[in-house]
N, C-alpha and C positions, 0 to 999 in steps of 0.2 A: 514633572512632579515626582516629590516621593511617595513609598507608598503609605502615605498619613493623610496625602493629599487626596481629599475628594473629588471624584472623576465621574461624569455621567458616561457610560458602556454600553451602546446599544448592539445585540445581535437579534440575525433573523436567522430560519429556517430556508434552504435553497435545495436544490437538487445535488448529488453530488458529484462531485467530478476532480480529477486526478491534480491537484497545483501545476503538478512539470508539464501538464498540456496547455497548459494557457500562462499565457505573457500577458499583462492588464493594457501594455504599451498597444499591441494587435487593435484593440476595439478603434480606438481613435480616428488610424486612416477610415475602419470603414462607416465610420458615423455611429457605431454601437457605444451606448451608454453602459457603464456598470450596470443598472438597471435592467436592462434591456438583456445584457447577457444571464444576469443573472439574478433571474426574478424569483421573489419569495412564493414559497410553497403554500403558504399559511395564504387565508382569502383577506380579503379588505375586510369584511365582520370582524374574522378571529380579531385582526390587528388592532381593531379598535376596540372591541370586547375588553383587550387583553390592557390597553390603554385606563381603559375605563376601570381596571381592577387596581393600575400601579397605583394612581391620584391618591384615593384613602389608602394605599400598604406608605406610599412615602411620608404620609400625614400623619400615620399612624392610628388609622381608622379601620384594625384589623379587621372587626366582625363585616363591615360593607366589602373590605377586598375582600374578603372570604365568599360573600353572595355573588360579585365579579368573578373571582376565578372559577368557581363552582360552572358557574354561566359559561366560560371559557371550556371548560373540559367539555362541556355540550354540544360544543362546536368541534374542536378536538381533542375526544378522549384520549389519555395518554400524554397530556404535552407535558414535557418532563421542566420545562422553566416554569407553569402552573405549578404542578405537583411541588415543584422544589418550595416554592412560595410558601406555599400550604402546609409543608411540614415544617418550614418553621416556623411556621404563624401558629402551627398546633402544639411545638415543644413551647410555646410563652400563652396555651389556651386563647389564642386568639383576640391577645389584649398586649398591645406594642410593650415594654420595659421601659421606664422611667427614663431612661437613657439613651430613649430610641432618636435618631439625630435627622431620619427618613432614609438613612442606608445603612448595610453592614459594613463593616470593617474588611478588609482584604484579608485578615486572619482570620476572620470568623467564617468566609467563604469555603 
């Protein structure tokens, strides 16, 4: 796709560790899943707290993800993909733009 094309992006939170140490090809022989090697840091709440905020921010139901996220820092203060949410929901006062499409643009990123 180019980038005009809308794309769903998922990342998580992991422990970290160096690329040049790990091959992805290593897991396989020993039965290790991605997963498995590399589990998120964030608990099964956050992730679904955090879920429960995207639904109204992609709907464009700022003020509810606003009570979601909010909820989410409760769990973990500081999570900077929360925070990020939040200040842009707070530069449009917490009321999506007429032109809200349920994602931003890759320029607006």
């Amino acid at each position: 796709p180019d980038s005009k094309t809308p794309l769903d992006l998922y990342t998580y939170d992991t422990h970290a560790f160096d690329l040049d140490d790990y091959e992805m090809k290593f897991m396989a022989p020993f039965g290790h899943s991605f997963w498995e090697s590399f589990p998120p840091v964030t608990s099964e709440a956050f992730r679904r707290q955090f879920e429960r905020a995207l639904i109204p921010y992609t709907k464009g139901n700022w003020q509810d993800a606003k009570e979601q996220l909010d909820k989410c820092l409760l769990i973990v203060p500081g999570d900077k993909p929360a925070l990020h949410i939040l200040k842009v929901m707070e530069e449009h006062k917490f009321q999506s733009p007429p032109s809200w499409k349920g994602y931003r643009d890759a320029d607006d990123v």
